[in-house]
C-alpha positions in Angstrom: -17.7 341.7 61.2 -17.6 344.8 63.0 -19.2 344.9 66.5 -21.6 347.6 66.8 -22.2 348.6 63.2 -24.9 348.2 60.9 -24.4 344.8 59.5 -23.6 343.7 63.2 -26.9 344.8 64.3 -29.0 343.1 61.1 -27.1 340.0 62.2 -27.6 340.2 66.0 -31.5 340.6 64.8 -31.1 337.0 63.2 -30.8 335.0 65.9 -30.5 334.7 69.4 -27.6 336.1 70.7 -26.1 335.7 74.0 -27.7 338.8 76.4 -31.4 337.3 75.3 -30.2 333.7 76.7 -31.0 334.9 80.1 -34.6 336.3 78.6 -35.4 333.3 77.2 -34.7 331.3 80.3 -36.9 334.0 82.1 -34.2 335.5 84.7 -33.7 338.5 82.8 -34.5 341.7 84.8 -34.4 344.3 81.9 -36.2 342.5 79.2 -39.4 340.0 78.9 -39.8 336.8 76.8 -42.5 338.5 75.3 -40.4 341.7 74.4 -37.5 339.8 72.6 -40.2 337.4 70.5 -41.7 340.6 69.5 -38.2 342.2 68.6 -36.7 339.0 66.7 -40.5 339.3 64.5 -40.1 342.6 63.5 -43.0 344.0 65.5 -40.9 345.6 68.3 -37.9 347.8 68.4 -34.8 346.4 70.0 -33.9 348.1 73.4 -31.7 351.6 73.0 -27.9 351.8 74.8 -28.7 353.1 78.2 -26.0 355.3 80.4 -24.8 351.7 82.0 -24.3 350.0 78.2 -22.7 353.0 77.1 -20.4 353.2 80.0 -19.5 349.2 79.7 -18.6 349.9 75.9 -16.4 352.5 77.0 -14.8 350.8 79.6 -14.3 347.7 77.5 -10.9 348.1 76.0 -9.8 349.5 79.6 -11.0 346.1 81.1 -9.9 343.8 78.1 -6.4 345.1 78.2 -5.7 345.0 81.8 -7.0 340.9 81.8 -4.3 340.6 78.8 -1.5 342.7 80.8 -1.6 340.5 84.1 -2.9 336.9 82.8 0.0 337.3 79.6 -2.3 336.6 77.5 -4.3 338.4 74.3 -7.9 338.0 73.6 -9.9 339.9 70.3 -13.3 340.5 70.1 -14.9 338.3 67.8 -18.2 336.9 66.5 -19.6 333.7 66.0 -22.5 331.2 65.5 -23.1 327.8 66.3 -22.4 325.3 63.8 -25.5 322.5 64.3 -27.5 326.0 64.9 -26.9 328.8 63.0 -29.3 331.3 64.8 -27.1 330.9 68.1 -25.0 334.0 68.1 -22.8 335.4 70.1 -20.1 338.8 70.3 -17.6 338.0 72.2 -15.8 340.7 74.5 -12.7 338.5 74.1 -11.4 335.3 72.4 -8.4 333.3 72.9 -8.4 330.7 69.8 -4.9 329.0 71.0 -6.4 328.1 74.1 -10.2 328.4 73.5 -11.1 330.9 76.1 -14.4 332.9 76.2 -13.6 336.5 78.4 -16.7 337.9 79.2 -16.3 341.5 80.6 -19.1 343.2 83.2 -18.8 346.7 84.5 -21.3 346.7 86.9 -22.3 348.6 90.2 -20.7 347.6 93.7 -23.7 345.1 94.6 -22.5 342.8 91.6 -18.8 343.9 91.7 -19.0 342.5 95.5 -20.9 339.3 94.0 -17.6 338.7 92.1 -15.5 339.3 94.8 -17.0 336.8 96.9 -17.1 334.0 93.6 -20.5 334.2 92.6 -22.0 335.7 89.6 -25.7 336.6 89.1 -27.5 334.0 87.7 -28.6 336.1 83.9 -25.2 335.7 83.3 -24.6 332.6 84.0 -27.0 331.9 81.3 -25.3 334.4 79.2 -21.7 332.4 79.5 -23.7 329.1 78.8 -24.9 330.5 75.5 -21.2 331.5 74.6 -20.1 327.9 75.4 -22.4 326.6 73.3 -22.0 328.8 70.2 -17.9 329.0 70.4 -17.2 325.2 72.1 -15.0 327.2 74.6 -12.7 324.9 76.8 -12.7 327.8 79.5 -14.7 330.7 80.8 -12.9 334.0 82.3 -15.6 336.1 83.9 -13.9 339.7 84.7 -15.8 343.0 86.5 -14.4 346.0 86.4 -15.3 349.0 87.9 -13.5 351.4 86.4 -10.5 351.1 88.9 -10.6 347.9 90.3 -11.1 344.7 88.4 -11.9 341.1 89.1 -11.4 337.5 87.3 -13.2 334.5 88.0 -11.7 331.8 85.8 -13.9 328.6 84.9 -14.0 325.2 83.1 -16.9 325.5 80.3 -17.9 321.8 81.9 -19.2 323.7 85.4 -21.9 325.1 83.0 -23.2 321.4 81.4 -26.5 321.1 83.3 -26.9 325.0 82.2 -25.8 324.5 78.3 -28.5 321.3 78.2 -31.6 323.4 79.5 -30.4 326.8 77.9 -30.2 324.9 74.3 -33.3 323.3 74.5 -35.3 326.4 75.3 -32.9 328.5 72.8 -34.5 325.8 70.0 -38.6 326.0 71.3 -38.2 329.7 70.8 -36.2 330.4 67.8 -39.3 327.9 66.2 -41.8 330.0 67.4 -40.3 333.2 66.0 -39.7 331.0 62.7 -43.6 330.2 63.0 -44.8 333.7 64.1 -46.5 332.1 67.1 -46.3 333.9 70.5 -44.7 331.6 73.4 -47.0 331.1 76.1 -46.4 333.4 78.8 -46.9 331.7 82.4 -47.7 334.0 85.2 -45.5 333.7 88.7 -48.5 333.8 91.6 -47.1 336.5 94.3 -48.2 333.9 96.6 -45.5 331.1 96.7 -44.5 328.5 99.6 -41.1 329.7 99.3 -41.3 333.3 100.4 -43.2 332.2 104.1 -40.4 329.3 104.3 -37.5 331.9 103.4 -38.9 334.0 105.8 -39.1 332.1 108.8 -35.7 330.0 108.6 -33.1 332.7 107.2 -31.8 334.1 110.4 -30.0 337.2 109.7 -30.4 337.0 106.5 -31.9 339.7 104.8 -36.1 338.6 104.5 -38.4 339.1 101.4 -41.4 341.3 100.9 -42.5 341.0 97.4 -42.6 338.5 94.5 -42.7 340.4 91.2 -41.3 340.1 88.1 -38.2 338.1 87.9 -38.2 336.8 91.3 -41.7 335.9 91.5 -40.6 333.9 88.3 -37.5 332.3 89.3 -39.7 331.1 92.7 -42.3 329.9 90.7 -39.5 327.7 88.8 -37.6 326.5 91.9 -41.4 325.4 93.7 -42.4 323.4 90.5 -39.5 321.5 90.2 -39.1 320.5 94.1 -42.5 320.9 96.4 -40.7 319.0 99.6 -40.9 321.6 102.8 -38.8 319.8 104.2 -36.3 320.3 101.1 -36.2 323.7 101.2 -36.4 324.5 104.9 -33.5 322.4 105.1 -31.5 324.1 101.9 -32.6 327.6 103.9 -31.4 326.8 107.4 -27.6 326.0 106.0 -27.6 329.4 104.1 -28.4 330.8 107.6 -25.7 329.1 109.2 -22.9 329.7 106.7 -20.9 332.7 108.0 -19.8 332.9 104.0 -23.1 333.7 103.0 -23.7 336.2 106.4 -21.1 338.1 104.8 -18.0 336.4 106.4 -16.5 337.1 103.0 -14.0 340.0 101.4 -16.5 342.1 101.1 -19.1 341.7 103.5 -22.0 340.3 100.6 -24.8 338.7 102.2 -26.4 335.9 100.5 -30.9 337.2 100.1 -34.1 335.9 98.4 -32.9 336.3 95.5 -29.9 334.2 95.2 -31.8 331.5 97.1 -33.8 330.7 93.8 -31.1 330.7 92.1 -31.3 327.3 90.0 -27.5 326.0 90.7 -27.9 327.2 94.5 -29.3 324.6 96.5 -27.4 322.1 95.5 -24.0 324.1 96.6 -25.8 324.7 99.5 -26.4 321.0 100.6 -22.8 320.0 99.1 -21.7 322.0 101.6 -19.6 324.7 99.4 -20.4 327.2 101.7 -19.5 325.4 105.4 -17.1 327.0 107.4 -16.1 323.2 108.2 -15.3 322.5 104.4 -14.2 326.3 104.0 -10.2 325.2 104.3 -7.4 325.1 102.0 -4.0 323.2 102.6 -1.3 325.8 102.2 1.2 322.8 100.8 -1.4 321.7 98.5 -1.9 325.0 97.4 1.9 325.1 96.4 2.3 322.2 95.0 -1.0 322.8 92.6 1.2 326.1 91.1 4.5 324.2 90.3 2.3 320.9 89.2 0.6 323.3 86.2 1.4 325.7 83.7 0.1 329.1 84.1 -1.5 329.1 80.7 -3.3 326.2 81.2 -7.3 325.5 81.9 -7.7 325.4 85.9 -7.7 321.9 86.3 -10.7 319.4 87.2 -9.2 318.0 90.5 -9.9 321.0 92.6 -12.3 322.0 94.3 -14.6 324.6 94.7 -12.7 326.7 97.1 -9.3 326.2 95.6 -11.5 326.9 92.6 -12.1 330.0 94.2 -8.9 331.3 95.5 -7.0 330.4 92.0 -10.0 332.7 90.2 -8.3 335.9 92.6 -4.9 335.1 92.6 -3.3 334.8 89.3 -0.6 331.9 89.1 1.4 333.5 86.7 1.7 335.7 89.9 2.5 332.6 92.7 4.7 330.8 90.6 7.1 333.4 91.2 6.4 333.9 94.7 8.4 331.6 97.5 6.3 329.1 99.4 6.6 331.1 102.5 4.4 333.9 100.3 2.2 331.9 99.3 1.6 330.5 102.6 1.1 333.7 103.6 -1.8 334.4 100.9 -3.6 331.7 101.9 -3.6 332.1 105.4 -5.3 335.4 104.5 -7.8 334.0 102.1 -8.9 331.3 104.9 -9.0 334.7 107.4 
């Protein structure tokens, strides 16, 4: 099926494809639960291509090819549903069948492009690569921004994204049966006033503070305060994203952590684990070598590692250190840890 054209789009209206998982889940900022129910009944109009869509489309090819030109590898765009649940649909930007790899391709401003430069990606997409997990039972995630000039890849196991999957599924079902049913879902209101934003404000240091809750982030508080109402929690989870010159912008390109990523869902627990310690922030050089002649280039970054190693095999490509001497490659990680 061609992506874009008229059957595409009937299609896309008969389900739930992967840009609403993040709607559904209510971290969307461009689009409301009540907005897509409304669009997936026929009583709404689904949103028009803005300048930014338009400009991703056109850079798409651009990005696609350049992850196929330095990883040696080809990906097609495809489509696909989810066999147990056929309403879960999903066009991919890029599919690799041989080795089951989802590319999902963002061309985004500089505040998200930096985001991927410093490993993190913003949490509606997150949801948005969960939902192609689900529908394409992809072994591997590769998560690329491009700028137009510059490009980035963040590669992934599809298992990182298991607690996200479980919770995106279930909600995916609940609301695809009340479109089925014509029966609005139940829109909760996020308070402006929320514990979170006084103990943000008073523990985060240099850390940029908050002044509002609206809209998303009034949701995504409301979220993270229902699930865990412990002060003591949260001041704690706050104070270490103080203290972590990663998240003061100790990183390549001077992002700063803020509010926002805070309520993140899969933050606080990095946060206590300690991913983000400049105690924990080190990598063994001879480990580092011995990981890029232990595996294969084309294969799935492997489970041992962790997240920083995680992190510094998502920037440089080892189809790129395998040939490189160990002195290099010392050399490269020296820089990454600086």
């Amino acid at each position: 099926m061609e992506q874009e054209g008229f059957e595409w789009h009937k299609w896309r209206m008969g389900g739930i494809g992967s840009s609403d998982a993040s709607v559904v889940m209510g971290v969307s900022p461009y689009k409301t639960i009540d907005q897509l129910y409304l669009e997936k009944t026929g009583q709404g109009e689904e949103q028009e291509s803005n300048f930014a869509m338009l400009r991703g489309k056109e850079l798409e090819p651009i990005a696609r090819a350049n992850v196929e030109l330095s990883e040696d590898i080809d990906f097609e765009p495809v489509t696909k549903e989810m066999g147990e649940y056929k309403f879960m649909r999903a066009s991919l930007d890029g599919w690799n069948e041989e080795r089951k790899i989802v590319l999902e391709i963002k061309c985004l401003g500089k505040d998200k492009h930096a985001m991927a430069l410093a490993g993190e990606i913003p949490i509606e997409y997150v949801y948005q690569l969960a939902h192609q997990i689900l529908v394409s039972d992809a072994k591997e995630v590769w998560y690329y921004s491009f700028t137009g000039t510059e490009g980035h890849l963040i590669k992934m196991p599809s298992t990182r994204f298991k607690r996200e999957c479980e919770s995106l599924l279930k909600e995916c079902i609940s609301f695809w049966d009340k479109v089925k049913k014509k029966t609005p879902p139940k829109i909760i209101k996020a308070c402006e006033k929320n514990p979170l934003k006084d103990i943000w404000n008073e523990n985060c240091g240099k850390l940029p503070k908050v002044r509002a809750l609206r809209g998303r982030r009034a949701t995504m508080a409301k979220a993270r305060w229902d699930s865990n109402k412990d002060n003591e929690y949260w001041i704690e989870v706050v104070k270490k994203m103080s203290e972590s010159p990663f998240l003061n912008g100790e990183n390549d390109r001077g992002w700063k952590a803020d509010f926002d990523f805070f309520v993140r869902p899969d933050t606080q627990d990095k946060v206590l684990e300690g991913k983000y310690n400049r105690e924990t922030s080190k990598l063994d050089a001879q480990r580092i070598i011995n990981l890029v002649k232990k595996y294969s280039p084309r294969e799935p970054i492997p489970e041992e590692l962790s997240d920083l190693e995680r992190d510094f095999f998502s920037r440089h490509s080892r189809l790129d250190l395998v040939n490189l001497e160990p002195d290099k490659i010392k050399r490269i990680v020296l820089d990454f840890k600086e």
